[in-house]
C-alpha positions in Angstrom: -157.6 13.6 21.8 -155.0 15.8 20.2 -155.4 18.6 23.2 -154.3 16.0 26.0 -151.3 15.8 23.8 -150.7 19.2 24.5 -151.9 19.4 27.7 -152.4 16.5 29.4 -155.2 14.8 30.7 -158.1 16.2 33.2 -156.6 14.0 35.9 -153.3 14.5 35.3 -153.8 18.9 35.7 -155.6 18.5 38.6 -152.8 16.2 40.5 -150.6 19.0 38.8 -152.6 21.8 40.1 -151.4 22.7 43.2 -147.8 22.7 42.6 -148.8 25.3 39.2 -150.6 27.7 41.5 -147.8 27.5 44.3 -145.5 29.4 41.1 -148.3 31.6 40.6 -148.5 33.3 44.1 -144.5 33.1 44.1 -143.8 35.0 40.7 -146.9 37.3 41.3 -146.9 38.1 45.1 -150.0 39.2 46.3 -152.2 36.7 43.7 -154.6 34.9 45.8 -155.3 31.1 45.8 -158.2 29.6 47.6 -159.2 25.8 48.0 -162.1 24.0 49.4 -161.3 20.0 49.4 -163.7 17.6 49.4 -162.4 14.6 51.6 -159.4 13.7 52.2 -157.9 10.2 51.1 -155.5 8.8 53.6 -154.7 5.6 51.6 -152.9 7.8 48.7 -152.5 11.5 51.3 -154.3 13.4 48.3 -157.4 16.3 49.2 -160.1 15.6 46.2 -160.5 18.8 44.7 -164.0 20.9 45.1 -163.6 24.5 44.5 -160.8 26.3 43.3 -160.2 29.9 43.2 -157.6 32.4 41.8 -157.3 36.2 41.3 -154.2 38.0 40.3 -151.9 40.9 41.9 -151.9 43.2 39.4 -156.2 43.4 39.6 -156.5 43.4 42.8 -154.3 46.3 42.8 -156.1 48.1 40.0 -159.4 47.5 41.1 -159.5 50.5 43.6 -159.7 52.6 40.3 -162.4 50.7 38.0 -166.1 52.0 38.1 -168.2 51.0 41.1 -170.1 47.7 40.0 -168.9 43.9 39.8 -170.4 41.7 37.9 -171.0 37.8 38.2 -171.5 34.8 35.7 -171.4 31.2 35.5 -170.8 29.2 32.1 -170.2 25.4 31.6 -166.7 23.5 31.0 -166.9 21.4 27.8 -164.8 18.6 29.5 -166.2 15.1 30.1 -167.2 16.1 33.9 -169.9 18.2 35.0 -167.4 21.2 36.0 -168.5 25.0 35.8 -166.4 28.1 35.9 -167.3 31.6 37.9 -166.3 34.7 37.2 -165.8 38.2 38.5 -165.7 40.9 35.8 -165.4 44.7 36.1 -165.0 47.9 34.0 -162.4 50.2 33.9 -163.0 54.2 33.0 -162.8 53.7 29.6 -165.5 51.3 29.4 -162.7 48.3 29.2 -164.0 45.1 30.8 -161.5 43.6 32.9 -161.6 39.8 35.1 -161.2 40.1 38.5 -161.1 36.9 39.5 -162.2 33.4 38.6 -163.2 29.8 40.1 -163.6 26.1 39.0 -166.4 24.5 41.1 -168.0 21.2 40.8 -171.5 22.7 40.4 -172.9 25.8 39.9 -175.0 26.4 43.4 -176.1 28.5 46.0 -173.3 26.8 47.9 -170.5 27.1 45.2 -171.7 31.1 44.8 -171.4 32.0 48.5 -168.0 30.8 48.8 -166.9 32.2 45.3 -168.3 35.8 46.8 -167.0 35.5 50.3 -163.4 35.3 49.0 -164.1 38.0 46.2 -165.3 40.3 48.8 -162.3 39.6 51.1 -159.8 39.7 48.1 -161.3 43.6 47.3 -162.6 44.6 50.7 -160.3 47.7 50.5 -163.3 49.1 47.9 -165.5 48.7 50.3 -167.7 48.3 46.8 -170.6 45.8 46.5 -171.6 43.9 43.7 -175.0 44.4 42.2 -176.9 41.9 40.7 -179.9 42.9 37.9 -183.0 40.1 37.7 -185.1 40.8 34.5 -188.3 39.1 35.0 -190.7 40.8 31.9 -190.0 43.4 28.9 -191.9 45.9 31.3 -189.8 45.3 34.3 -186.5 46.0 31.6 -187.9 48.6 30.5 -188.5 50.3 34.0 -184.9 49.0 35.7 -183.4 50.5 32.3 -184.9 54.2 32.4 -182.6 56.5 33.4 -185.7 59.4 34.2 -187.6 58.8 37.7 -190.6 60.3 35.9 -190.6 57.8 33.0 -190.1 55.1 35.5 -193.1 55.9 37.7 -195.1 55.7 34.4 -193.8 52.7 33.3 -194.6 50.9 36.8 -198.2 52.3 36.6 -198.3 50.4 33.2 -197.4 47.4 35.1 -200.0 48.2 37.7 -202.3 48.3 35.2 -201.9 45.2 33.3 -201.0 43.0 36.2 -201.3 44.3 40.2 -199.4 41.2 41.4 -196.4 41.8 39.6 -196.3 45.8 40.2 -196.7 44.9 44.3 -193.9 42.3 43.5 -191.4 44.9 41.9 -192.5 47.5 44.3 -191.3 45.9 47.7 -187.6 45.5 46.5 -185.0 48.1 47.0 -185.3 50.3 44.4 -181.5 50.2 44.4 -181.2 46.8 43.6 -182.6 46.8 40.5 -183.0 50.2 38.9 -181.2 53.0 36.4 -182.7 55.7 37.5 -181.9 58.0 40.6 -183.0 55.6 43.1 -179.6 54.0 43.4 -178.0 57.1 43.3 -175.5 56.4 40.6 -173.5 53.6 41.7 -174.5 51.4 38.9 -172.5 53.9 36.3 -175.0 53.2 34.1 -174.5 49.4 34.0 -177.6 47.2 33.4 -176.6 43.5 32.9 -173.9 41.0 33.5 -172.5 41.6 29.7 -169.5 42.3 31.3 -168.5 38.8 32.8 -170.7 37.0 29.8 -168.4 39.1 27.7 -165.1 37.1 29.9 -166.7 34.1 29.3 -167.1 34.4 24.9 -163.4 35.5 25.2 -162.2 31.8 27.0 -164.6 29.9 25.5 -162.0 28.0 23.8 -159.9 27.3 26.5 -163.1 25.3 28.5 -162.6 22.5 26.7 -158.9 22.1 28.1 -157.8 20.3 31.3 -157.5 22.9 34.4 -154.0 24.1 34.3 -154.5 25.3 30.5 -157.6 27.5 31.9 -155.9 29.2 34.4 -152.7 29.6 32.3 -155.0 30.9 29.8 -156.8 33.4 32.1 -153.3 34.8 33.0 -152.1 35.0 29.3 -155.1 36.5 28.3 -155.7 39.3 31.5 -152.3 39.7 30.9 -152.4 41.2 27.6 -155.5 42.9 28.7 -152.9 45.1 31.2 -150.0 45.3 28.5 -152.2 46.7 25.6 -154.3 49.1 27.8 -151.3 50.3 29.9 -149.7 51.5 26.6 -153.0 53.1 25.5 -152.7 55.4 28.5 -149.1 56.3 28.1 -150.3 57.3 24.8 -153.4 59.4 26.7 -151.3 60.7 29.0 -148.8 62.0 25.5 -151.4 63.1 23.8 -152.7 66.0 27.1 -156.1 64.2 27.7 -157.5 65.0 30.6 -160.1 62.0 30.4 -160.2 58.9 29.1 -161.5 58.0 25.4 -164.8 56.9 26.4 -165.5 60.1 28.6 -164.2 62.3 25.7 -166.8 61.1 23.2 -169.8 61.0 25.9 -168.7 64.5 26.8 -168.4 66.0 23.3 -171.7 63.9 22.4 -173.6 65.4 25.1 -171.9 69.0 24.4 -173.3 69.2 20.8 -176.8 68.1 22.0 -176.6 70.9 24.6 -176.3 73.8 22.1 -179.7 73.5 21.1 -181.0 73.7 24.5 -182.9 76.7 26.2 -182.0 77.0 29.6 -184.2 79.5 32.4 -182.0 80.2 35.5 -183.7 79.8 38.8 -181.6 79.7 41.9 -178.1 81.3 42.2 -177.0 79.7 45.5 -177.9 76.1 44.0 -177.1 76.9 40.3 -180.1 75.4 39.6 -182.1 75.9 36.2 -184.9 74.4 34.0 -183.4 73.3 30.4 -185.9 72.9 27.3 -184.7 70.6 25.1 -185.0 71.5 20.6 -187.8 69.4 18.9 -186.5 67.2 16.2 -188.3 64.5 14.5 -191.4 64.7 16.8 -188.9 64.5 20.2 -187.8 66.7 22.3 -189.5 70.2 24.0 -188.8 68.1 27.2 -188.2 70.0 30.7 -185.7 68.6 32.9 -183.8 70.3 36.0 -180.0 70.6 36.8 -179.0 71.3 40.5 -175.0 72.0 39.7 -174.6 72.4 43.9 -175.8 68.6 43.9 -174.3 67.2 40.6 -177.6 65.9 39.7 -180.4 66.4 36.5 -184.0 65.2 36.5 -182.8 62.9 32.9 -180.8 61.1 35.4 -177.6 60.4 32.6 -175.5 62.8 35.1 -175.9 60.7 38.0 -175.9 57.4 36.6 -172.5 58.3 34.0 -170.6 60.3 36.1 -170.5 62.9 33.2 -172.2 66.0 33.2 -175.1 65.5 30.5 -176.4 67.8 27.5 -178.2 69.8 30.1 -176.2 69.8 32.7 -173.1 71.5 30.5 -175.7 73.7 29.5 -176.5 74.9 32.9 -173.3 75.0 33.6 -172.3 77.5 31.0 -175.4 79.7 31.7 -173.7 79.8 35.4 -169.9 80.2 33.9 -169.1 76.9 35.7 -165.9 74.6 34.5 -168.3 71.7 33.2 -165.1 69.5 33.0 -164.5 69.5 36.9 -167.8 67.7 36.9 -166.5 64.4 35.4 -165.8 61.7 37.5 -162.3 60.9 38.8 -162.4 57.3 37.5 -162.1 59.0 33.7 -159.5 60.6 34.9 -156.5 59.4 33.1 -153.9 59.0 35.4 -156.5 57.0 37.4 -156.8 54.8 34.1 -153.2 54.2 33.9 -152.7 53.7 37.7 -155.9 50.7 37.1 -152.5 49.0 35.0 -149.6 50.1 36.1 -149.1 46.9 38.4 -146.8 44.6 36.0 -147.3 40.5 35.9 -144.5 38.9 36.2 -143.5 35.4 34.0 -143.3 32.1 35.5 -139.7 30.2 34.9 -139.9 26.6 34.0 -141.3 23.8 35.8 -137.8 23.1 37.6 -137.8 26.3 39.3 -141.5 25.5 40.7 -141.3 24.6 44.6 -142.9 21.4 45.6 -146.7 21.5 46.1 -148.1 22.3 49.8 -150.3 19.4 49.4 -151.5 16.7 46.8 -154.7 16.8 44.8 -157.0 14.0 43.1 -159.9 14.5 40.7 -163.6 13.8 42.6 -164.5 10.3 40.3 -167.8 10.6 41.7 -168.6 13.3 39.7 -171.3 12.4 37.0 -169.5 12.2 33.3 -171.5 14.5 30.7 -173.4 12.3 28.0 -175.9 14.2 26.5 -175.4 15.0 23.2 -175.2 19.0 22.5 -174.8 22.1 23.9 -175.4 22.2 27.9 -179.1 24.0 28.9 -178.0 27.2 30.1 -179.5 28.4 33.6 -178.7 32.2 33.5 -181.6 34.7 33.5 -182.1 36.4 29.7 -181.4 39.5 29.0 -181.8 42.4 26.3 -178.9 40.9 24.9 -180.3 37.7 24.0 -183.5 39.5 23.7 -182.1 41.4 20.6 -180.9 37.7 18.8 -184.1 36.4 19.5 -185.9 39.7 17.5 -183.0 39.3 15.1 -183.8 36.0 14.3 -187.2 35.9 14.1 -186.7 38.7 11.6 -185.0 37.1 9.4 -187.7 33.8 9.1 -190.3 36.8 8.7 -188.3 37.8 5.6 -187.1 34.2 4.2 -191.1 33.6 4.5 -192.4 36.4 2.6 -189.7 36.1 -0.1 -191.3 32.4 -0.5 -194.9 33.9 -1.1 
């Protein structure tokens, strides 16, 4: 195949492997490598590879400035061995998804997962952040983990109740903070539903897994690298410009800010700086009630909490009270905290000459079953709205090629 021209043969990049990650850790100190062998050969000295993992300096480093909430995802190789790749993902203030950290196992298991998370966990222990995972089971259960409002939640869970007691008791024994937008998880999910995030890593190298294993991880650095080089001079350009912010918290600030205009607000409690806010009717909406508490940093509509930017009603509260809405923001849209998350340069690797020898040697598992099915691999994952809104889109459009046929 003209790709093993390139880049060699599957065998060939694993045996070359270790020796490749060895220049990694050395040009880029700080970059964490992790193996678990399989057996070891003593006729040839070789480990045969299991799982292999790799995360680099420069976001480990930045990671103590993204938004609180990892996300997880597994996706196929398109090689001729059963081989999957995991990923860590995260997002950055300006709504930037960013890897954090990747793994080749043999098999995507319960097995495979705990040691990919053990390692993640240690490699950005200094966070002390956990990662939170989101199960959609129904539209209903979607539609209640999405809602942002406690009160629109609690209806939505007695719709569930009503159409099906088993699975309302289900949802209703797990930690509210495990699986929903609103208030209950008191904002670290930064209003982050699904694992679009890593799925998003994996469309971006979906080309590279069809290539033997050193051209995926030199891939993931090429790519994660321009990810650093391109951002980095954004915020320069931020930081130029006087924003106090990023650009994402800008235009969710401004957003909210014109919404809150047409608000009525009714003060209520001076030491608090609490109020009721009445929002305009428009188009059959609105004349909704929620409640700010400034002292607490918190609204009833549960966008405050959940953003880390003060909503429509909460800047209008605040200017009822003659309060600085814009200390409310969170410090992760600050900017200099955005340009500290890349301000940790990668560093190239020299040639292959320059490379010290490998620590150990390293031999493909041949017991590994070869791929024959014809076809794109049956994927595992849980759905979510995102392949929700295809499926709707789709079925759309064979609604409209079959009435234009009648």
């Amino acid at each position: 195949m003209a790709h093993e021209i390139v880049y060699g043969t599957w065998e060939s990049s694993v045996q070359k492997l270790p020796k490749y990650m060895g220049a990694l850790k050395k040009y880029n100190p700080g970059t964490i490598v992790e193996w678990e062998h399989k057996t070891f050969q003593p006729s040839t000295g070789a480990h045969v590879i299991g799982y292999v993992f790799w995360s680099f300096a420069p976001c480990i480093e930045g990671f103590q400035f993204y938004r609180n909430i990892i996300s997880v995802d597994g996706t196929h190789l398109y090689t001729k061995y059963r081989h999957k790749m995991l990923i860590a993902a995260a997002m950055d203030g300006n709504q930037q998804v960013l890897p954090l950290a990747f793994a080749i196992v043999d098999d995507e298991s319960t097995s495979s997962w705990k040691w990919f998370l053990t390692i993640e966990q240690t490699c950005y222990k200094r966070s002390k952040r956990s990662a939170l995972f989101l199960i959609v089971i129904l539209d209903l259960c979607w539609r209640a983990g999405s809602e942002y409002q406690i009160r629109k939640f609690n209806w939505i869970m007695e719709e569930i109740k009503s159409q099906n007691i088993a699975a309302f008791e289900f949802l209703d024994q797990i930690n509210k903070k495990k699986w929903t937008a609103s208030d209950h998880d008191g904002g670290w999910r930064t209003g982050i539903l699904t694992t679009n995030m890593s799925e998003c890593i994996n469309g971006v190298l979906k080309g590279a897994r069809r290539l033997p294993l050193i051209a995926i991880v030199e891939i993931t650095l090429v790519r994660t690298v321009n990810y650093f080089v391109t951002r980095e001079r954004r915020s320069h350009v931020m930081v130029a410009n006087g924003q106090l912010w990023t650009d994402f918290a800008y235009k969710m600030f401004n957003q909210w800010h014109q919404k809150s205009i047409d608000h009525t607000v009714t003060k209520y409690n001076h030491r608090q700086q609490s109020a009721s806010v009445v929002t305009k009717r428009q188009s059959g909406f609105g004349l909704n009630t929620h409640v700010v508490k400034i002292t607490n940093r918190e609204c009833s509509c549960g966008k405050w909490t959940q953003f880390g930017i003060p909503c429509s009603h909460a800047q209008k509260v605040c200017a009822a009270y003659n309060i600085n809405d814009a200390s409310m923001v969170k410090n992760y849209y600050d900017v200099q905290a955005y340009k500290n998350t890349y301000s940790k340069a990668f560093q190239p690797l020299y040639p292959e000459d320059y490379w010290d020898a490998p620590e150990f040697q390293l031999v493909h598992d041949t017991t590994i079953r070869i791929s024959t099915r014809p076809g794109r691999n049956q994927t595992s994952r849980i759905h979510n709205e995102m392949d929700w809104r295809q499926t709707r889109e789709r079925q759309q459009a064979q609604q409209r090629e079959n009435s234009s046929r009648q």
